[in-house]
Backbone of each chain as ProteinMPNN parsed JSONL, in Angstrom:
{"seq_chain_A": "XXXXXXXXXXXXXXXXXXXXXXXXXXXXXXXXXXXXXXXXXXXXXXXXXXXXXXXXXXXXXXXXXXXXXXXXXXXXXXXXXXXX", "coords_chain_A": {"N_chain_A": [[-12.708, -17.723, -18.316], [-11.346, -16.692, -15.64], [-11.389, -14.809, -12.048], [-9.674, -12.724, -10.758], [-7.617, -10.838, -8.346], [-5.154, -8.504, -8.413], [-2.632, -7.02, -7.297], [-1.215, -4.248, -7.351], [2.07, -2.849, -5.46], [3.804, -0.027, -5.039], [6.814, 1.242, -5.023], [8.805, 3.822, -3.662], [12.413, 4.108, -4.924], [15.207, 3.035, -3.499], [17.184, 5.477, -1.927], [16.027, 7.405, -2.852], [14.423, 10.867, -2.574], [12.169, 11.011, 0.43], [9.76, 13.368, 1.011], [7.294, 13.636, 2.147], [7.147, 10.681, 3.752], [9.291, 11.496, 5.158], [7.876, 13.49, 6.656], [5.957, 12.568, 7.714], [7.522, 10.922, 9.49], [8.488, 12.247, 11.476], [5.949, 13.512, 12.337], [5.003, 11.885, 13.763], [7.026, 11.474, 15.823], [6.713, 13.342, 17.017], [4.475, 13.252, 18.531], [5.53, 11.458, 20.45], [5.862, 8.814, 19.516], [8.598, 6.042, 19.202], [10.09, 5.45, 16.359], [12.386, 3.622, 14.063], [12.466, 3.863, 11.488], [10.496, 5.361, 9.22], [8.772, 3.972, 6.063], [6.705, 4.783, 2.754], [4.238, 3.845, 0.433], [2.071, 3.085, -2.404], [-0.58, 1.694, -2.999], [-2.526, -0.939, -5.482], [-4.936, -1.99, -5.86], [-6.137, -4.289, -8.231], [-9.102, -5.277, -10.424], [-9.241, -7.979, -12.007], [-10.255, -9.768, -15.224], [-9.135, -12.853, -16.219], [-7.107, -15.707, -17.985], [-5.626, -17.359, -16.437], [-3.663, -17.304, -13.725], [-1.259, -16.178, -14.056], [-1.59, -14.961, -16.034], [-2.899, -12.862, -15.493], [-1.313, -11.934, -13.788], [0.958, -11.34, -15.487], [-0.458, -9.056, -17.086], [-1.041, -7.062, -15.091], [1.59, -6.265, -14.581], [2.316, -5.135, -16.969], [0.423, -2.925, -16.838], [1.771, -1.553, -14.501], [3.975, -0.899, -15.681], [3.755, 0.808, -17.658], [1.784, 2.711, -16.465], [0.506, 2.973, -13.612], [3.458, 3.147, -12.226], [6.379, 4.618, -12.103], [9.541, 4.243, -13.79], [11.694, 5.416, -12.96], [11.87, 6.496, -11.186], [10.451, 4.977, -9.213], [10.334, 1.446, -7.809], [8.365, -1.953, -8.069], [5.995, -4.646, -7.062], [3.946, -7.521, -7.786], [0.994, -9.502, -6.885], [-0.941, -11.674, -6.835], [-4.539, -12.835, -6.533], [-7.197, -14.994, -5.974], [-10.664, -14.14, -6.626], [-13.087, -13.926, -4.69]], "CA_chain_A": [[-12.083, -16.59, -17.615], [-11.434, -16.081, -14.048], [-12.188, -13.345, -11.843], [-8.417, -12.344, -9.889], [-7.13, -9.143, -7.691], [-4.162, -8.139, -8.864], [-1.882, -5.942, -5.997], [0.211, -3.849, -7.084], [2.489, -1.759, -4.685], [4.55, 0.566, -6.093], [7.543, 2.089, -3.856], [10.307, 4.493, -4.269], [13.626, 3.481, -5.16], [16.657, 2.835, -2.063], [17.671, 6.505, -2.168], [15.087, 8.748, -3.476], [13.945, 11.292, -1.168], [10.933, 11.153, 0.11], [9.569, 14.263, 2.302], [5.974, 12.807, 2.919], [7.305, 10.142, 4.797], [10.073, 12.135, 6.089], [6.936, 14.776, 7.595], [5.094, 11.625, 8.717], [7.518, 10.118, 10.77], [8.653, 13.887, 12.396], [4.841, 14.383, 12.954], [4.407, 10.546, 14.589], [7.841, 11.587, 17.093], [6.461, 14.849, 17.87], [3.089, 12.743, 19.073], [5.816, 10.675, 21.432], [6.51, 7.506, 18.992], [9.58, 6.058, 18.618], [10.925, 4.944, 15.185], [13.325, 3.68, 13.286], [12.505, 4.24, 9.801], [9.209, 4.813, 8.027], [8.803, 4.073, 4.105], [5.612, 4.828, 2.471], [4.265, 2.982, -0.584], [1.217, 3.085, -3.017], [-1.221, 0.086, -3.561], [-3.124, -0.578, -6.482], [-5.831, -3.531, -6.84], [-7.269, -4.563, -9.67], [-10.06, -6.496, -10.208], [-9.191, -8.22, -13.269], [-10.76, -11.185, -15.43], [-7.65, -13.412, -17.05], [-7.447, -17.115, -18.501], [-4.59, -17.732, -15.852], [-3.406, -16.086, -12.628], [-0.002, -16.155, -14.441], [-2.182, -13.815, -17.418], [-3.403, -11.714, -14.487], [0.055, -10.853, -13.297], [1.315, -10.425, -16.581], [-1.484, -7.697, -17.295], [-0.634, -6.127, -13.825], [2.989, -6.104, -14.87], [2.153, -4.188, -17.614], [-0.359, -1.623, -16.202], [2.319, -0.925, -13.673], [4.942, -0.267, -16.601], [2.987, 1.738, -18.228], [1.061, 4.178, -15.965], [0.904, 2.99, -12.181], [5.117, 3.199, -11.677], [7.316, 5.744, -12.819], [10.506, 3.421, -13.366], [13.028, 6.31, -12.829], [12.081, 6.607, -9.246], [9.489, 3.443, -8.332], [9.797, -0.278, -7.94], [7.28, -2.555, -7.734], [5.712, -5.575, -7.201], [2.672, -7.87, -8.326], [0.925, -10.073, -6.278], [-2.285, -11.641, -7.462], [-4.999, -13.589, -5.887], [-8.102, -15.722, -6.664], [-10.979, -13.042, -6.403], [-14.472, -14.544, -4.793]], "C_chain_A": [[-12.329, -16.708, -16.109], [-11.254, -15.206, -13.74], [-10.509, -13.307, -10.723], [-8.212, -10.555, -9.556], [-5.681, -9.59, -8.21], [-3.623, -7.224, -7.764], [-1.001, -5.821, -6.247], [1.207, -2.647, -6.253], [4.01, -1.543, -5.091], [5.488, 1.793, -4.817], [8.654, 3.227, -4.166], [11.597, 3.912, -3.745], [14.687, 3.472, -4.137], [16.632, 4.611, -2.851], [17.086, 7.404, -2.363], [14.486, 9.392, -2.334], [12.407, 11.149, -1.14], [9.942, 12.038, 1.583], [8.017, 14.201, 2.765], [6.135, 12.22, 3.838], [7.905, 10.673, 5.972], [8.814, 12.684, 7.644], [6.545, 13.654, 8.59], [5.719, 10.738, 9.771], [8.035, 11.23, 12.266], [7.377, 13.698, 13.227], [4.346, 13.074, 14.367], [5.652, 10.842, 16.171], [6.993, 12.489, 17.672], [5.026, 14.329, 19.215], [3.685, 12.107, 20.357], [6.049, 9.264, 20.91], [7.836, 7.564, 18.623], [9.333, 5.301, 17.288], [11.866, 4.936, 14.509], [13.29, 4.607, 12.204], [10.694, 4.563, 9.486], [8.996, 5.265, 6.587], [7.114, 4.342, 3.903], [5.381, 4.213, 1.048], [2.503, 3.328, -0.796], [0.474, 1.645, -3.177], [-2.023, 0.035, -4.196], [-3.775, -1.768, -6.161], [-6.519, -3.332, -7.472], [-7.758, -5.536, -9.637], [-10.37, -6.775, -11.735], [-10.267, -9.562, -13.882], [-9.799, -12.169, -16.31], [-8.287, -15.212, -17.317], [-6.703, -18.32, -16.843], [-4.333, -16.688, -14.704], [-1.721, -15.818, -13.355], [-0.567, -14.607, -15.862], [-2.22, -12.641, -16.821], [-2.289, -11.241, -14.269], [0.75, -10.036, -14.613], [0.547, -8.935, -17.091], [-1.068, -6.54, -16.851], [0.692, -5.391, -14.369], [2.84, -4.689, -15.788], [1.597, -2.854, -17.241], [0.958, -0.755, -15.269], [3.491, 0.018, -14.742], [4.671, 0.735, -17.35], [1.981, 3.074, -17.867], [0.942, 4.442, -14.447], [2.456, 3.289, -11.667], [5.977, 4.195, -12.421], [9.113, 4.769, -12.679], [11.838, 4.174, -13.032], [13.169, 6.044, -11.564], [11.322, 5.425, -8.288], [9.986, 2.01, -8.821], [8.51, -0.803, -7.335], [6.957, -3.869, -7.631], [4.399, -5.587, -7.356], [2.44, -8.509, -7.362], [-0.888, -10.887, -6.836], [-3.128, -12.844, -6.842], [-5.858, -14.208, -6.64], [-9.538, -14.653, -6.249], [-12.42, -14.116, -5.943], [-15.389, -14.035, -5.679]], "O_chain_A": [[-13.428, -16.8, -15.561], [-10.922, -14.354, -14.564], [-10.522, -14.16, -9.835], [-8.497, -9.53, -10.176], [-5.239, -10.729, -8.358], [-4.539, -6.552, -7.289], [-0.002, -6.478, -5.952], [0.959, -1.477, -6.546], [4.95, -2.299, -5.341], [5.062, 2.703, -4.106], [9.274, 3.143, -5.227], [11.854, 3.424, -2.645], [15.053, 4.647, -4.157], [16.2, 4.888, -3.969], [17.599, 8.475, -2.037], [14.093, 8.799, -1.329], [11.61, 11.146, -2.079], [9.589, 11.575, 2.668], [7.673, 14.782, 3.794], [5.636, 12.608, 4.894], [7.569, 10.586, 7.153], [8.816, 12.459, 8.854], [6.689, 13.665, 9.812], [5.133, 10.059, 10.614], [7.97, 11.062, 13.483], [7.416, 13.686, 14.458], [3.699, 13.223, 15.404], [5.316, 10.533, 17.314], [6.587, 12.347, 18.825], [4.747, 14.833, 20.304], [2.95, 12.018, 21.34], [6.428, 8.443, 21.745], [8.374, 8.489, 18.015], [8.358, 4.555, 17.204], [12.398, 5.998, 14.187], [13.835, 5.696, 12.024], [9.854, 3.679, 9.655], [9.017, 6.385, 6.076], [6.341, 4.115, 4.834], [6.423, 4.051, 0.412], [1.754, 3.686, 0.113], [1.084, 0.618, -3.472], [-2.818, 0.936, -3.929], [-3.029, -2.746, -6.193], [-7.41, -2.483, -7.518], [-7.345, -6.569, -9.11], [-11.198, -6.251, -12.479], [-10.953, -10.226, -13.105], [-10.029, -11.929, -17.495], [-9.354, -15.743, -17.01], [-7.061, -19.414, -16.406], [-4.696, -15.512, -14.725], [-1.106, -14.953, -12.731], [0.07, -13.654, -16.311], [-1.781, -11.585, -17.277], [-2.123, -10.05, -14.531], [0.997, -8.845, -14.801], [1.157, -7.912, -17.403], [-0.797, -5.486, -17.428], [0.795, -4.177, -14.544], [3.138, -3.543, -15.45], [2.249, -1.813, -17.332], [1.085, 0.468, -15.343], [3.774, 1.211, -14.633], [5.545, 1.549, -17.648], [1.576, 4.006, -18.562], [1.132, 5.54, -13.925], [2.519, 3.725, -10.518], [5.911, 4.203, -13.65], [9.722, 4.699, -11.612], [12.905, 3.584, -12.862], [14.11, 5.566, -10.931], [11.522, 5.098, -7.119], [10.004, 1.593, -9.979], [7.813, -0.32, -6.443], [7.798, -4.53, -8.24], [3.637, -4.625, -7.257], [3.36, -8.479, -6.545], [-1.828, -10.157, -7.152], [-2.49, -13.871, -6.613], [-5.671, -14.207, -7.856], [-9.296, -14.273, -5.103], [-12.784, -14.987, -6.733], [-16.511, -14.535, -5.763]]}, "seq_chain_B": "XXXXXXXXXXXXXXXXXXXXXXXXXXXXXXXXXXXXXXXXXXXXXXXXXXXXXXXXXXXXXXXXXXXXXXXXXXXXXXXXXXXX", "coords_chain_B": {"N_chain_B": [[14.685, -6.059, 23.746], [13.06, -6.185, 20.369], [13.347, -6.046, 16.69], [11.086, -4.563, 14.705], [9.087, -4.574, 11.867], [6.1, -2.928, 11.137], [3.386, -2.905, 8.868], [1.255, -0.833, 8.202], [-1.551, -0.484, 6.513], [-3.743, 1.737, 5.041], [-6.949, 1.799, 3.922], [-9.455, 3.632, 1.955], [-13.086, 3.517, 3.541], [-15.43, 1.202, 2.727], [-17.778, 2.767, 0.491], [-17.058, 5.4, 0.441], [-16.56, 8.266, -1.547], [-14.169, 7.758, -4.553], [-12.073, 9.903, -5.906], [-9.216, 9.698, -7.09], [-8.941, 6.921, -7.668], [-10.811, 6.593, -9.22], [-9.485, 7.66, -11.606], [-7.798, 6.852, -12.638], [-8.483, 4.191, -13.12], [-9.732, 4.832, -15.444], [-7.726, 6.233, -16.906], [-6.104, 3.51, -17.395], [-8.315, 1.63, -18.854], [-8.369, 3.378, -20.914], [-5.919, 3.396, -22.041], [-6.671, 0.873, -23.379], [-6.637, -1.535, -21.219], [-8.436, -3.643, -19.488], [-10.574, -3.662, -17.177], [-12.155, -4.954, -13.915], [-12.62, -3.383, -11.594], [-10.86, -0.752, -10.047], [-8.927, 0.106, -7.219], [-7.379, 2.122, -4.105], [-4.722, 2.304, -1.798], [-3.269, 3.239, 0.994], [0.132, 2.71, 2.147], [2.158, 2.53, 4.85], [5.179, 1.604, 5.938], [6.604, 0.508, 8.719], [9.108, 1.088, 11.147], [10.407, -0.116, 14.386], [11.602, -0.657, 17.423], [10.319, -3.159, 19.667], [8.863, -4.64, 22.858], [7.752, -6.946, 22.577], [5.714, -8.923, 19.53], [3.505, -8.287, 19.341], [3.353, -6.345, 21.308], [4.438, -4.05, 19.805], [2.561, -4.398, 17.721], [0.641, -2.63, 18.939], [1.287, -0.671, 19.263], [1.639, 0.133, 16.872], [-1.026, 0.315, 16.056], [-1.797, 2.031, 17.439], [-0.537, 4.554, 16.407], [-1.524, 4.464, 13.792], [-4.576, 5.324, 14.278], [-3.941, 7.666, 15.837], [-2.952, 9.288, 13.367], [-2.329, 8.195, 11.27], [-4.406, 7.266, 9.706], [-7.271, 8.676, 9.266], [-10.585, 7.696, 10.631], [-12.868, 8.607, 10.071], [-13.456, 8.174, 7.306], [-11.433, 5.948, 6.856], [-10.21, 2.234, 6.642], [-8.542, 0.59, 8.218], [-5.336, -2.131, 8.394], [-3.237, -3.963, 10.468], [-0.421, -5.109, 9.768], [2.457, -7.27, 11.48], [5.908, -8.306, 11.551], [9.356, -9.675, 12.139], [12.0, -7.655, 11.649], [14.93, -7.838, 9.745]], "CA_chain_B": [[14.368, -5.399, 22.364], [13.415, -6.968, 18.929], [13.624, -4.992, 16.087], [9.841, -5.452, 14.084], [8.452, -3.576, 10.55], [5.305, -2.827, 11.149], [3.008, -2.706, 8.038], [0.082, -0.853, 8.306], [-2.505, -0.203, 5.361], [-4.775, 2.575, 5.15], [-8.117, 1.911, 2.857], [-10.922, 4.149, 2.091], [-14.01, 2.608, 4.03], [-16.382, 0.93, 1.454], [-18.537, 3.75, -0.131], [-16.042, 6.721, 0.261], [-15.852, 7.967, -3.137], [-12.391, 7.971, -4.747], [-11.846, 10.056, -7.493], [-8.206, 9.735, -7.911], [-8.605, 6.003, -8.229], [-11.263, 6.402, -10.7], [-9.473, 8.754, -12.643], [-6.235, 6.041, -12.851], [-9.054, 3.459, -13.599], [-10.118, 5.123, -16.483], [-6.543, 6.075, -17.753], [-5.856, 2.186, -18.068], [-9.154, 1.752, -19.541], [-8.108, 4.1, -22.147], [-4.482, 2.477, -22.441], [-6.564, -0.885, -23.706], [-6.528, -2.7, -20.404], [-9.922, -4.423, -19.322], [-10.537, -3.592, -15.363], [-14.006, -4.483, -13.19], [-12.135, -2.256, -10.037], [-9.6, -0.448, -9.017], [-9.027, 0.629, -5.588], [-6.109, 2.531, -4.179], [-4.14, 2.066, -0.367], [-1.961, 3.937, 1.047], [0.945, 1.591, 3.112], [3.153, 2.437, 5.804], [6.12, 0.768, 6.609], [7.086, 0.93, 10.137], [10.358, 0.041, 11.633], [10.547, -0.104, 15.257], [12.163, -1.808, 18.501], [9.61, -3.682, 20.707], [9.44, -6.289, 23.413], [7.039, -8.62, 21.25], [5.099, -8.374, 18.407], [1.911, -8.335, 20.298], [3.603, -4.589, 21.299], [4.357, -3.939, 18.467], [1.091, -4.388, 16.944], [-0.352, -2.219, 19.79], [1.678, 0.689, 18.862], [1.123, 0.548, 14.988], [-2.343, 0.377, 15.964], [-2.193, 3.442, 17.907], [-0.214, 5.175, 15.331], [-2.83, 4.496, 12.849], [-5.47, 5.956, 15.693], [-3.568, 9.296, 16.078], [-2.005, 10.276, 12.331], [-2.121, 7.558, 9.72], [-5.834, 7.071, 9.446], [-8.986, 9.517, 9.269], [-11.242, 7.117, 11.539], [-14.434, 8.771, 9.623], [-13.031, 7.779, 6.079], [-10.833, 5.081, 6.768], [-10.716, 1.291, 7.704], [-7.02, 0.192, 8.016], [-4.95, -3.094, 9.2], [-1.572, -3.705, 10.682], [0.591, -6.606, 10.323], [3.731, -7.043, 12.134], [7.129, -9.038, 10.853], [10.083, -9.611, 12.703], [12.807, -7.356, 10.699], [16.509, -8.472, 10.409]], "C_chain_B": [[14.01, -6.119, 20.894], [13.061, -5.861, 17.995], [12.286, -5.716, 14.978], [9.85, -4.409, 12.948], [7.137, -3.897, 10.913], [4.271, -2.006, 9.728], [1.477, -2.165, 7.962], [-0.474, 0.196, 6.917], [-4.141, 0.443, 5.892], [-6.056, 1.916, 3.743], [-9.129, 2.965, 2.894], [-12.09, 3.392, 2.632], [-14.996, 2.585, 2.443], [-17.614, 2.349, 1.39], [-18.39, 5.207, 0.084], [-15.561, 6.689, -0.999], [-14.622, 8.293, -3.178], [-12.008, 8.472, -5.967], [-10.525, 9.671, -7.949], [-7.949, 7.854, -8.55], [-9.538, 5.598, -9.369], [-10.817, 7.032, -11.813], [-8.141, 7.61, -13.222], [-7.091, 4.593, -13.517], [-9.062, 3.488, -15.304], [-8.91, 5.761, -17.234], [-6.203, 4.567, -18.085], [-6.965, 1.983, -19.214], [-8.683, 2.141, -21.126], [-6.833, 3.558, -22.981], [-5.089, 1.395, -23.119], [-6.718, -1.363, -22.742], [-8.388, -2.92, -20.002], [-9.662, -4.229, -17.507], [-12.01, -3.702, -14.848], [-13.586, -3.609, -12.03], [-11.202, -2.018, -9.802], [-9.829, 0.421, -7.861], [-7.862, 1.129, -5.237], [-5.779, 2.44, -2.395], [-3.559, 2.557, -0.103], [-0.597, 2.953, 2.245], [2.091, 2.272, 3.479], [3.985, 1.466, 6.725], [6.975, 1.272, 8.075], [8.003, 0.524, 10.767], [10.588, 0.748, 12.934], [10.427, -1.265, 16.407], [10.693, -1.868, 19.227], [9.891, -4.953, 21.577], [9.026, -7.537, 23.183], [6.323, -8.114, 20.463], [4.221, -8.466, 18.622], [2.363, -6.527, 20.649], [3.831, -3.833, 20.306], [3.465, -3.344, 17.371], [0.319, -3.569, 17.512], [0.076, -1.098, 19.33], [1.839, 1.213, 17.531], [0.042, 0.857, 14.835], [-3.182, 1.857, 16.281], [-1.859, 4.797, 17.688], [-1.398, 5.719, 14.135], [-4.147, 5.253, 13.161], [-5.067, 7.365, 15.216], [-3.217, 10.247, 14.767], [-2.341, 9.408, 11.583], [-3.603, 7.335, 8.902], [-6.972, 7.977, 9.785], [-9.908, 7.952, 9.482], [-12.737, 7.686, 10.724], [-14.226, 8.195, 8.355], [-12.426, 6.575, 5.805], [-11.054, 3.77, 7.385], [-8.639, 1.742, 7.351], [-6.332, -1.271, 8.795], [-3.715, -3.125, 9.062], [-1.176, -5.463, 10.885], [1.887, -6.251, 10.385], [4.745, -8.519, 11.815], [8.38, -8.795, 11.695], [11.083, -9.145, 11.533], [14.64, -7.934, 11.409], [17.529, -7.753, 10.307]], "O_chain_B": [[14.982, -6.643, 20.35], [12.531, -4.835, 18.421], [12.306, -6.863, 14.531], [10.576, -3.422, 13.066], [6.879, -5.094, 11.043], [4.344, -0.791, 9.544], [0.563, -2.946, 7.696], [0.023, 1.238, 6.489], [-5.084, 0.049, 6.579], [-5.607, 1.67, 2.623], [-9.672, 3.16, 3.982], [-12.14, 2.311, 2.045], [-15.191, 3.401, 1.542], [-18.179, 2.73, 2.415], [-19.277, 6.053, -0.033], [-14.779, 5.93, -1.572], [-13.974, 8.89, -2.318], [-11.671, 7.788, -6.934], [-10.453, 9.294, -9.119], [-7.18, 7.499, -9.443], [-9.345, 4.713, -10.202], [-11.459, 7.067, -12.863], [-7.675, 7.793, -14.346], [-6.476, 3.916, -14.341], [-8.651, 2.671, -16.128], [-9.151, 5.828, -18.44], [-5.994, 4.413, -19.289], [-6.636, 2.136, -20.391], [-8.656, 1.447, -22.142], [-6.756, 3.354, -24.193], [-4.233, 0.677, -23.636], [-7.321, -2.359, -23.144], [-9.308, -2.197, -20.386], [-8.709, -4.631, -16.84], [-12.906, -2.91, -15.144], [-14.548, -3.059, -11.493], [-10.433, -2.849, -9.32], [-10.727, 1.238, -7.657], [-6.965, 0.715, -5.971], [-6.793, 2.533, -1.704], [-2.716, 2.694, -0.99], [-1.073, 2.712, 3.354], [2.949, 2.605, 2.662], [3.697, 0.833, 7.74], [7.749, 2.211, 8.267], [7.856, -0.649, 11.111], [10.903, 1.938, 12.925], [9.7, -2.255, 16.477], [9.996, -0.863, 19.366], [10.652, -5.896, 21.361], [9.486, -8.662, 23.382], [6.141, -6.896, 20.495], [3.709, -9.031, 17.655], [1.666, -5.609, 20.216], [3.151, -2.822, 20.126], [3.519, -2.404, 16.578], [-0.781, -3.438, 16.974], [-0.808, -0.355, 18.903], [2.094, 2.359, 17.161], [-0.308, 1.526, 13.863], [-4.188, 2.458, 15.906], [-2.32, 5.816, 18.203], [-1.875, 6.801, 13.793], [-4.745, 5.783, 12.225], [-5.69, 8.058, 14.411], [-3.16, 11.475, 14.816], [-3.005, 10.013, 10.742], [-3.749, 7.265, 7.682], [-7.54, 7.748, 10.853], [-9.899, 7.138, 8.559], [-13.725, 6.976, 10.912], [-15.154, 7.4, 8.206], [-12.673, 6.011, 4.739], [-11.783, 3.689, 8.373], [-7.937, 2.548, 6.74], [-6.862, -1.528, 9.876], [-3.037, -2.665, 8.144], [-1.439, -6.42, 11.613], [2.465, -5.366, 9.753], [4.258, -9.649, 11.871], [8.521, -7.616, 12.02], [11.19, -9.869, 10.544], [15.202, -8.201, 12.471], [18.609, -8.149, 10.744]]}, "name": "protein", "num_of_chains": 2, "seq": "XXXXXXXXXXXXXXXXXXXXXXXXXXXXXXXXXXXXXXXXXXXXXXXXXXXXXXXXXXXXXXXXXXXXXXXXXXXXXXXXXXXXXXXXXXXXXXXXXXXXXXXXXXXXXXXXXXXXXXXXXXXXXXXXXXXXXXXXXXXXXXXXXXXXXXXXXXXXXXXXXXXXXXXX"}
């Protein structure tokens, strides 16, 4: 077994509103920043132990399908490293 | 003008407890999955014009400073991407 992070960040979908960010990029003009756009996003690591970093993502995959992502309104991705 | 995304990631500083990511720990847990840590991030995507990504980086930084980061609680880091 090896010892891998797993990263998963979990976003909302093109379209979905989202009035967190909305507030946060109001509250960042009001300060005197410009911006375009700002998205906000969730990040998860896990500090897994797998056979494979290919096991590790698969795992991730799952976890996310199952309780980190809501697939109505989030996408996501995996990303997985080698963990010291 | 270039047009950059600026990605900056909030963390809890090491030994700020976190209940909500132990409480998401211990829902996988319970699902079956095998975890030594989870940790949770919060990530802001930033889309704004600068005149390099050295400025860029100065004004995500000082974003993060004024609104995106609690400075007693938080570490955080910004990387910057030329968007197209």
């Amino acid at each position: 077994m090896t010892a891998f992070t797993a990263t998963v960040t979990v976003r909302l979908k093109h379209g979905v509103l989202d009035p967190e960010a909305e507030t946060t990029q109001r509250s960042l003009e009001r300060l005197g920043f410009e911006l375009e756009d700002l998205r906000s996003a969730d990040v998860f690591e896990l500090d897994l132990d797998a056979e494979s970093a290919e096991a590790a993502a698969d795992r991730a995959d799952e976890m996310a399908e199952r309780l980190l992502a809501n697939p109505t309104i989030h996408d996501y991705d995996v990303e997985v490293d080698r963990r010291e």
